[in-house]
C-alpha positions in Angstrom: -26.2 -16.3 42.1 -27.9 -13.1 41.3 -25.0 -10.5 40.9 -26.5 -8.5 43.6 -23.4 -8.2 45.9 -24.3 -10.9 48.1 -22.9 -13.5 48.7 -24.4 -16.9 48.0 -23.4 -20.2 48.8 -23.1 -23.4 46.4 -22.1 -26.6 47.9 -20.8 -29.3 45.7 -20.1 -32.7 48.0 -19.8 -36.3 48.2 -17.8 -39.2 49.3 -14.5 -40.1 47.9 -15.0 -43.5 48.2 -18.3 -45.5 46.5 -18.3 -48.2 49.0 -19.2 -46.3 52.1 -22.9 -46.3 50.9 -22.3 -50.2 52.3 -21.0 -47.9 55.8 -24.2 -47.6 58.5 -24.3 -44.1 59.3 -21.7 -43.0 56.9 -21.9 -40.1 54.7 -23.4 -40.8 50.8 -20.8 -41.5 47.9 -23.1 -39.5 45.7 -25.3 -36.1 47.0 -27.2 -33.9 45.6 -25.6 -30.0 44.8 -27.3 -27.2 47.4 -27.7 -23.8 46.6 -28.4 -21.4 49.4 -29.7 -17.7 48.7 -28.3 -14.9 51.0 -30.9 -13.0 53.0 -29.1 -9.8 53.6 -30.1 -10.3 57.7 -27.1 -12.9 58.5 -29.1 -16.0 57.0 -29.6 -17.9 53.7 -32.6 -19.6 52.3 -32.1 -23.0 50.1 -33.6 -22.6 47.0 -31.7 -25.7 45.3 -35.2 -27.0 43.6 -36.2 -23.5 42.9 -33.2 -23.2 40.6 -33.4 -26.5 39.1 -31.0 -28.5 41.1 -33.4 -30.8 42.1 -33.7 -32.4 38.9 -29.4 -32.6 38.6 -28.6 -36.4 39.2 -26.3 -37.4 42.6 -22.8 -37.4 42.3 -19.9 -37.2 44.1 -18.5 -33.5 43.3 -15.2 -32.6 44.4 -15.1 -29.1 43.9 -16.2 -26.6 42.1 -14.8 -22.9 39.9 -16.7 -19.9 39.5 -15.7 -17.2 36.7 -17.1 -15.7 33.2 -16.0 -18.5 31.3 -18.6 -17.9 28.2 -17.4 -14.2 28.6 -21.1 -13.3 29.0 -20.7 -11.2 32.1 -22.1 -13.9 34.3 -20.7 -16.1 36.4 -20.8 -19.4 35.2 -19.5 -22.4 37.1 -17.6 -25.9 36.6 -18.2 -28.6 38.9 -15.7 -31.8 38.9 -17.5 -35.2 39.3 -15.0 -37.6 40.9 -14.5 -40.3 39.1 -15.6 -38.5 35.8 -13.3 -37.9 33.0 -15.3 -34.6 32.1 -17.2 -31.7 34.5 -20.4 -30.8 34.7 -20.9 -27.3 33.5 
């Protein structure tokens, strides 16, 4: 997340199947995307609002890419939507 040689975790999830939100106690069809800032001592910090992912809508994400796609020296990343004919980038 900030190209300083730590890592960082993004989570991308969701159910595969939209009619377990009709389940009791079962895991979402749609969730929201986490993003969780290493510490450098062994623990992260979620800062998913702080980097705007709080205003990204539920879905159900099945996985996600990281390269320099826009060949900008960054990483950028692609996130599939199941069920969606196109990614979120």
């Amino acid at each position: 997340m900030e190209n300083d040689g730590w890592l960082d975790l993004l989570v991308v999830n969701g159910h595969v199947y939209p009619q377990m939100d009709k389940v009791k106690g079962s895991a979402a069809y749609a969730e929201p995307m986490l993003l969780h800032r290493n510490l450098h001592n062994g623990t992260f910090e979620e800062v998913s609002k702080a980097a705007g992912l709080g205003n990204m809508p539920l879905k159900s994400r099945g996985c996600a890419a990281f390269g320099d796609i826009a060949t900008t020296g960054n990483v950028d990343v692609v996130v599939l939507n199941i069920g969606s004919r196109h990614p979120f980038c």
